[in-house]
C-alpha distance (Angstrom), angle and dihedral (degrees) to the residues before:
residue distance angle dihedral
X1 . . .
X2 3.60 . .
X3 4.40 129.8 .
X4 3.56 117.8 -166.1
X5 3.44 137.8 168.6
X6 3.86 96.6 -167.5
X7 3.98 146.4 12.4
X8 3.63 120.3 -101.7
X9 3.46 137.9 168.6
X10 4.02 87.9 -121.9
X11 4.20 85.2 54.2
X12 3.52 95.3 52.6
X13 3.96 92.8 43.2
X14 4.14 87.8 61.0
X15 3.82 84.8 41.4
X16 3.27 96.9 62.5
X17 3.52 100.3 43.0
X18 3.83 89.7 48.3
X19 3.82 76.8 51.3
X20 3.65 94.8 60.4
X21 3.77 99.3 49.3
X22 3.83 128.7 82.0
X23 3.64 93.0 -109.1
X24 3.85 121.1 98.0
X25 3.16 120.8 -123.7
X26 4.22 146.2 168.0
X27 3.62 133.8 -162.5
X28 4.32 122.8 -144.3
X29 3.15 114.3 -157.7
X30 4.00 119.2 -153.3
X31 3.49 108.7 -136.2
X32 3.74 152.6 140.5
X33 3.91 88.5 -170.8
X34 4.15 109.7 123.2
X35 4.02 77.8 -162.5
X36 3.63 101.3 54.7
X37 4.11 91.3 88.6
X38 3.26 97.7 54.5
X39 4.14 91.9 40.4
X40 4.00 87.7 50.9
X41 4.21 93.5 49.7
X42 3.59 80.0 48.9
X43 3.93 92.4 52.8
X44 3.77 102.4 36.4
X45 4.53 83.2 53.4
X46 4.24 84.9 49.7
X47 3.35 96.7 40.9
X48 3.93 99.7 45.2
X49 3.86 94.2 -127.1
X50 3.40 110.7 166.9
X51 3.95 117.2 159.7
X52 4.13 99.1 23.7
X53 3.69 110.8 95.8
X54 3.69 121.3 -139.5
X55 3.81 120.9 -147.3
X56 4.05 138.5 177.1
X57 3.54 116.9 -139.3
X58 3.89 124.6 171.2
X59 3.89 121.0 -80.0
X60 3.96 92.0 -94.0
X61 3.81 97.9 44.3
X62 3.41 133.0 -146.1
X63 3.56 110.0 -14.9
X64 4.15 86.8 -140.5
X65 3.79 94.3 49.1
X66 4.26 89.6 51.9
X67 3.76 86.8 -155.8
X68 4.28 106.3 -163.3
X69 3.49 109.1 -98.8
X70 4.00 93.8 -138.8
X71 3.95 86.6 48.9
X72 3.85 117.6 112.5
X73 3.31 97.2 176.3
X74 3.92 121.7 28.6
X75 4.41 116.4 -174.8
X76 4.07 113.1 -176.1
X77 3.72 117.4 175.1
X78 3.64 120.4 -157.5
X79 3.92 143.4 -173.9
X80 3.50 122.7 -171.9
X81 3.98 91.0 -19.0
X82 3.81 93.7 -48.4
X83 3.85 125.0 115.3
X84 3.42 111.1 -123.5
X85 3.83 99.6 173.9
X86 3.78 134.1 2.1
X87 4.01 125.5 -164.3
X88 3.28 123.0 179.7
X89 3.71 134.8 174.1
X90 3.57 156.0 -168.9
X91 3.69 135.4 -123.7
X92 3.08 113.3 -71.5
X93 4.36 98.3 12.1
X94 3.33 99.0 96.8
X95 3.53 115.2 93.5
X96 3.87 136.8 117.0
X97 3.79 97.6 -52.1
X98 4.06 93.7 46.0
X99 4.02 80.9 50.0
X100 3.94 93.6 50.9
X101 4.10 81.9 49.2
X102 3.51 95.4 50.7
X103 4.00 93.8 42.7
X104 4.16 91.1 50.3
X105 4.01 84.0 65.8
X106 3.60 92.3 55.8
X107 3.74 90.3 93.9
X108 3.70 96.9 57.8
X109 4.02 91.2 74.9
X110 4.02 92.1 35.5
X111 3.97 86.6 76.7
């Protein structure tokens, strides 16, 4: 599960390699952009995603999920309703390296 508060080309990099794994997986978006649907069909088609679901939630988020509000990107991975690794970062932190992070978790819901 995937929080972010904008489009990147770093966020649609660890998209699409969540994308090609056999986990499944959706991104929400945090936006008050009336554009941002059309913007994220427009991505997914680019990009090739195929599986990963892309959502739009409010600005805050789900009020359950408490996503950080000075998080731009938010990565929780869960088995069986249990966090098994949470990544969070700030504007401008997530890049290739935060996306290698993120991606060495995988295997801790692949059990």
């Amino acid at each position: 599960m995937v929080f972010s508060r904008t489009t990147s080309d770093a966020l649609t990099s660890l998209v699409k390699k969540l994308d090609k794994t056999q986990v499944n997986s959706f991104v929400v978006f945090l936006s008050d952009d009336e554009e941002l649907e059309g913007k994220l069909k427009t991505l997914a088609e680019k990009a090739g995603i195929k599986k990963t679901v892309l959502a739009i939630d409010n600005v805050a988020g789900p009020k359950a999920y408490n996503v950080a509000k000075d998080a731009e990107v938010t990565v929780v991975f869960y088995n069986a309703r249990k966090v098994e690794a949470n990544h969070a970062f700030k504007k401008g932190e997530f890049n290739a390296k935060a996306i290698e992070a993120v991606m060495a978790d995988l295997p801790k819901i692949q059990k």
